[in-house]
N, C-alpha and C positions, 0 to 999 in steps of 0.2 A: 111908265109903261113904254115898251122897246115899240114904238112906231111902225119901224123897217117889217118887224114881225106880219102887224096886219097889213101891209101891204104888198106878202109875203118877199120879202129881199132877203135871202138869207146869210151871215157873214161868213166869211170862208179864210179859214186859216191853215198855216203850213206848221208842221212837227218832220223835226227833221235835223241829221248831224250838222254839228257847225262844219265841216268838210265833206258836203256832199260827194260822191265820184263824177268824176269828169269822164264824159263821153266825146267823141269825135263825127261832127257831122259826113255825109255821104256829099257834100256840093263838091265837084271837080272843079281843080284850082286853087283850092285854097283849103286849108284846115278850119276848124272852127270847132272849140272845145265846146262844150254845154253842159254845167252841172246838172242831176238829176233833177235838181228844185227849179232851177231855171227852165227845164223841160215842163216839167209838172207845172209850173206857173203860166208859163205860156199856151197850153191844152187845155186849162181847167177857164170854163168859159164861166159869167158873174152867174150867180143862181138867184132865179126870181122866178120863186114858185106860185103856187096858184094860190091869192090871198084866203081863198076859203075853206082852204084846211090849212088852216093857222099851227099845228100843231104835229107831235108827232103821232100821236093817237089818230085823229083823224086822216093825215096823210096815209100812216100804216091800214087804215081799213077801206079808203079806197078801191088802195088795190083789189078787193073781192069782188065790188061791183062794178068798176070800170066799164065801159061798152066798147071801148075801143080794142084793135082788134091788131097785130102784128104777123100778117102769116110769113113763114118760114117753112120749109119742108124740108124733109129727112128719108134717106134711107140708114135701115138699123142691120149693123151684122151683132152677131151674139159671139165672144170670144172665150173660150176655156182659160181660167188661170193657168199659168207656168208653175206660178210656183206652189210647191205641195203645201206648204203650211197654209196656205188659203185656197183652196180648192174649191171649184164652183166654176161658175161662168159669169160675164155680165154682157151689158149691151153698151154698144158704143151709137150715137144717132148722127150720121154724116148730113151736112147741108147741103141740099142739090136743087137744081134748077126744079121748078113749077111743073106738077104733072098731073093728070087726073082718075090713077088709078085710090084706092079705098082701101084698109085692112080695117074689119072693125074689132079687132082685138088689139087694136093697138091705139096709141094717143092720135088724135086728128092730124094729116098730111103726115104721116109716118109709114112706111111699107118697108120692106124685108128687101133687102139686096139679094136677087138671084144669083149663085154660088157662080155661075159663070161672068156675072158682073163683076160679081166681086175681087175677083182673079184677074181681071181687067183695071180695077180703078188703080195700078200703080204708076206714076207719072215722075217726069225730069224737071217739070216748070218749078220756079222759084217764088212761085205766089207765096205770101206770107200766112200761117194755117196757123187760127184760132185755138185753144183745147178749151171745154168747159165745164164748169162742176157749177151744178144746181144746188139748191138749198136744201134742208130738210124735207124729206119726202116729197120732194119734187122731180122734176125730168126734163129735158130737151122742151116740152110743152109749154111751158111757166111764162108767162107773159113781159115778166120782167128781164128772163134773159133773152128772151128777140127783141125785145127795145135796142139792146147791145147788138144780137148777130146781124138783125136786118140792114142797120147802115151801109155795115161794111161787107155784107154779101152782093148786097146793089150798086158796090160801085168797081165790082166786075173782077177788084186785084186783091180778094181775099177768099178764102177755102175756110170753112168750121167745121168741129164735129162736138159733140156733148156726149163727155163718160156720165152714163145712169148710176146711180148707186143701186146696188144689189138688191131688187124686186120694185124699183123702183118704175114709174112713165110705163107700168104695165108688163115690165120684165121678169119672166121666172127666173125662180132662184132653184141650183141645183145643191145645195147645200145648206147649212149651215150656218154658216158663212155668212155674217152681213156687212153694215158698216157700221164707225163711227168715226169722229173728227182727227182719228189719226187711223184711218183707214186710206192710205198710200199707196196699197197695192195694183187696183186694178189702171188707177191714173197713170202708174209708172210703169205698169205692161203698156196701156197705150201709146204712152211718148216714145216708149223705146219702139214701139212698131210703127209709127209716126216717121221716127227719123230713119228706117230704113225703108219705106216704102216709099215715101218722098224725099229723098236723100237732100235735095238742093232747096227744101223750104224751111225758111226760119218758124221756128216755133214758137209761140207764146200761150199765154195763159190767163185765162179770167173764173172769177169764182165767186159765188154770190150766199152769203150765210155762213150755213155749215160748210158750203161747196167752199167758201174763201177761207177757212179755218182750216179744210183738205187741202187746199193748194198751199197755203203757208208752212204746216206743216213737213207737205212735199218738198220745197223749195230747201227748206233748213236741214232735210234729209240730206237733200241731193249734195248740198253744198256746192263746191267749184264745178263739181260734175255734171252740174244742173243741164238736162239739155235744152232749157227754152231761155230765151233771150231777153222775154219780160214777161211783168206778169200785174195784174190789175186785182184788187178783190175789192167787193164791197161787201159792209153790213157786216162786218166779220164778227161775230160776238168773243173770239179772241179769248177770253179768260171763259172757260166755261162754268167753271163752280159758283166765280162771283154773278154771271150773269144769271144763275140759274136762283140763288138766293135773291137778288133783286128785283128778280119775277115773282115769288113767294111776298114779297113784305108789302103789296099793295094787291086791293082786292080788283082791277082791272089786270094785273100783271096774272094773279092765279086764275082768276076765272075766266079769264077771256082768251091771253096770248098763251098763257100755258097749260090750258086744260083745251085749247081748239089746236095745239100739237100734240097735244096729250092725243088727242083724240084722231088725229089723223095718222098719228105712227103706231094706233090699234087697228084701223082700217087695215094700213098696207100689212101688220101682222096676220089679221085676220083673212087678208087674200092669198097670203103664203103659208098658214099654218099648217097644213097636211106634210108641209116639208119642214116646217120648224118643228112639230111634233117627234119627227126623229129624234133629237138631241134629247138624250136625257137629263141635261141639267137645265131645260127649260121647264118652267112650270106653267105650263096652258093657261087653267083658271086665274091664274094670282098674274099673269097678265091681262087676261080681259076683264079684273077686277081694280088694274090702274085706272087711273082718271088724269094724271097732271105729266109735266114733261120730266119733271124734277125726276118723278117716280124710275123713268126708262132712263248763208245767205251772201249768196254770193250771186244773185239775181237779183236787175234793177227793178223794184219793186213799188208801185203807184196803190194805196191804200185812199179809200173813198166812205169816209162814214158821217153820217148826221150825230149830232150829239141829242139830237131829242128821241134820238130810236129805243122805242119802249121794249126791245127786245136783246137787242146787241146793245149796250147798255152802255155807256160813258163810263162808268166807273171799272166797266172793265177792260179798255183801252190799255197797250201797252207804251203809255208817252214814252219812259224811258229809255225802252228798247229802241223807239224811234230818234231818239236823242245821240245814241250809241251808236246805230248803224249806219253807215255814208250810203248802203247801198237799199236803203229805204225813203221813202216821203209818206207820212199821213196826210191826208188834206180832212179835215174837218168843215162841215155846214152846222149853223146853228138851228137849221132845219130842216125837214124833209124825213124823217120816220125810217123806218125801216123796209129798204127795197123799194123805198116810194120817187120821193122829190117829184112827185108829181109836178108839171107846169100847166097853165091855160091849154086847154086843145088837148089836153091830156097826154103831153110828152115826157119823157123823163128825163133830167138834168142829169142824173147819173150817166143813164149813157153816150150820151155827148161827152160827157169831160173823159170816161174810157176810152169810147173809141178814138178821140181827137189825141189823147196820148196814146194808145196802140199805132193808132196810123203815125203820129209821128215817129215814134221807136221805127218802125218797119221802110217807112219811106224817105226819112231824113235822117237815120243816123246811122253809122257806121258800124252795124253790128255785129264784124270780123275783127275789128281791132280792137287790142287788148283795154280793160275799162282801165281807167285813171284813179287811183284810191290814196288816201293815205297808207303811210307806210308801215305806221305801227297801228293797228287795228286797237292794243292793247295799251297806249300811253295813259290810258286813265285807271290803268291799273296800279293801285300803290305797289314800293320798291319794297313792302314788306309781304312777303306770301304767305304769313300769316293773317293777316289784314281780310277782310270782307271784300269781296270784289264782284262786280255783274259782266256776265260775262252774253250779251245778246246774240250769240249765237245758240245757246242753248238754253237760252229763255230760264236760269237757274242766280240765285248769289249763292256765292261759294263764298263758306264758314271754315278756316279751318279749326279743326276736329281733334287735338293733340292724342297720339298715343298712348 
């Protein structure tokens, strides 16, 4: 028996290219490279979670009953998509200083930016601004991502906002129009509105679930054009087919984790139906007749997963891709569930090793000058192009296919 288990310590490993990219610190006077792993090593603090949820199951349920309590407040503006193939609107939830007004149609400490505010909040400062994507049916409220914003909104040199997914934290939906794990659009109206109303703040990015599956995705879109500078996800369930079958082959997987999504992404159907109803290739019934979930890089990138997460699933991890890419690190724990790592006192070890690498990235490193990379991205591609090759920018192996 693993000892370290029950007294919860859990091991923490790195995945990662044999030539990480090389960054350049910000200390005047002197240069100072930093690989990505050597950043990630140095921020990721030991984890020693709480011995009495020994496990990921128990970690992961936790989280429902938790009494501990994170507050964070929000004003929310509602933004029209740009672009016509996704039409609609979503809500974006800004983080702002403590106040004591009430909206009760909205999530707790959440209020509506007045139009004349809002035309106001454009600024020159160079604080560094969070972006965030929530989990599956989740929103700015979720207790696990202010474990993340609260550190670093109290310590005075950080700005957040959290993109809602579409009907999501409360948010009508004017469409259609929802989401799913490669639904990039409204993230990427926000970034781009981001960098022009805060011209001189570095951006970055954190993303939790589904939310870090959208931001990955994002990131591999954007490519070199990326405009954030880094980016964190945790829990990312990453392969979705495999994880969705791995939920299936165990009767805590189907009845519990995938039919208590199952069932919460009928609620939020069932709060927007009057507007899903529109669409005529929805079939009403034959959704409120689902039951399970099954049923419905050129960014430095810090990945943070437990391997006992009964939901983001070990087997569906992409070691290889991490293997391939210099401008990646996974860090793996041998424990701590899914969105949990609960500690004593009911802290969460996840968000320390995030925000400890954010605030590094932001406050110690150079992040105007160009990253350091190998030069051929592609040397481990065989010299015959007919040959089998993986190619982790597009997440694809390429067969070739003869005429």
């Amino acid at each position: 028996m693993d000892i370290s288990r029950l007294i919860g310590h859990a091991k923490i490993s790195f995945h990662h290219h044999p030539n990480p990219i090389s960054l350049l610190s910000k200390q005047k006077g002197k240069e100072v490279a930093q690989t990505l792993l050597e950043i990630a090593r140095a921020t990721t603090p030991p984890c020693n979670l709480n011995p009495f949820l020994f496990n990921g199951h128990l970690q992961t349920a936790y989280t429902a009953i938790t009494p501990y309590d994170v507050p964070v407040y929000y004003k929310r503006h509602v933004f029209s998509a740009e672009d016509p193939a996704f039409t609609g609107t979503f809500a974006v939830d800004f983080a702002v200083p403590a106040y004591s007004e009430c909206n009760d149609l909205l999530p707790p400490r959440t209020t509506y930016y007045k139009d004349a505010e809002f035309e106001g909040i454009k600024s020159m400062d160079s604080k560094p601004m969070l972006v965030t994507l929530h989990g599956l049916s989740g929103g700015s409220h979720e207790i696990y991502l202010r474990h993340c914003l609260k550190p670093l909104l109290d310590s005075g040199e950080w700005e957040a906002c959290v993109v809602n997914s579409r009907g999501c934290a409360r948010s009508q939906i004017t469409s259609s129009v929802l989401y799913n794990a490669r639904a990039t659009w409204d993230v990427r109206q926000t970034v781009k509105w981001l960098r022009g109303t805060f011209p001189n703040r570095p951006l970055f990015g954190i993303g939790f679930s589904l939310g870090a599956n959208i931001l990955t995705n994002y990131l591999g879109e954007e490519g070199s054009g990326c405009l954030l500078k880094a980016a964190v996800i945790c829990s990312n369930p990453w392969n979705l087919e495999a994880g969705s079958l791995a939920l299936r082959r165990s009767w805590l997987g189907l009845n519990l984790y995938s039919k208590t999504m199952g069932t919460n992404l009928k609620a939020l159907f069932e709060t927007h139906v009057d507007e899903m109803s529109k669409n005529p290739n929805i079939d009403i019934e034959k959704v409120r007749a689902l039951t399970y979930l099954h049923e419905f890089d050129r960014t430095p990138l810090f990945a943070i997963h437990a391997l006992d997460d009964p939901i983001a699933v070990d087997e569906a991890l992409p070691y290889e891709e991490f293997r391939k890419n210099p401008y990646a690190v996974l860090c793996t724990t041998s424990l701590g569930g899914h969105l949990s790592w609960f500690e004593m006192g009911g802290g969460r070890w996840f968000a320390r090793a995030a925000t400890h690498f954010l605030m590094k990235m932001a406050n110690d490193i150079d992040l105007s000058s160009p990253v350091s990379s190998p030069n051929d991205l592609t040397k481990d591609r065989p010299a015959d192009k007919k040959a089998p090759f993986w190619d982790p920018m597009i997440r694809k192996l390429h067969i070739h296919v003869p005429e």
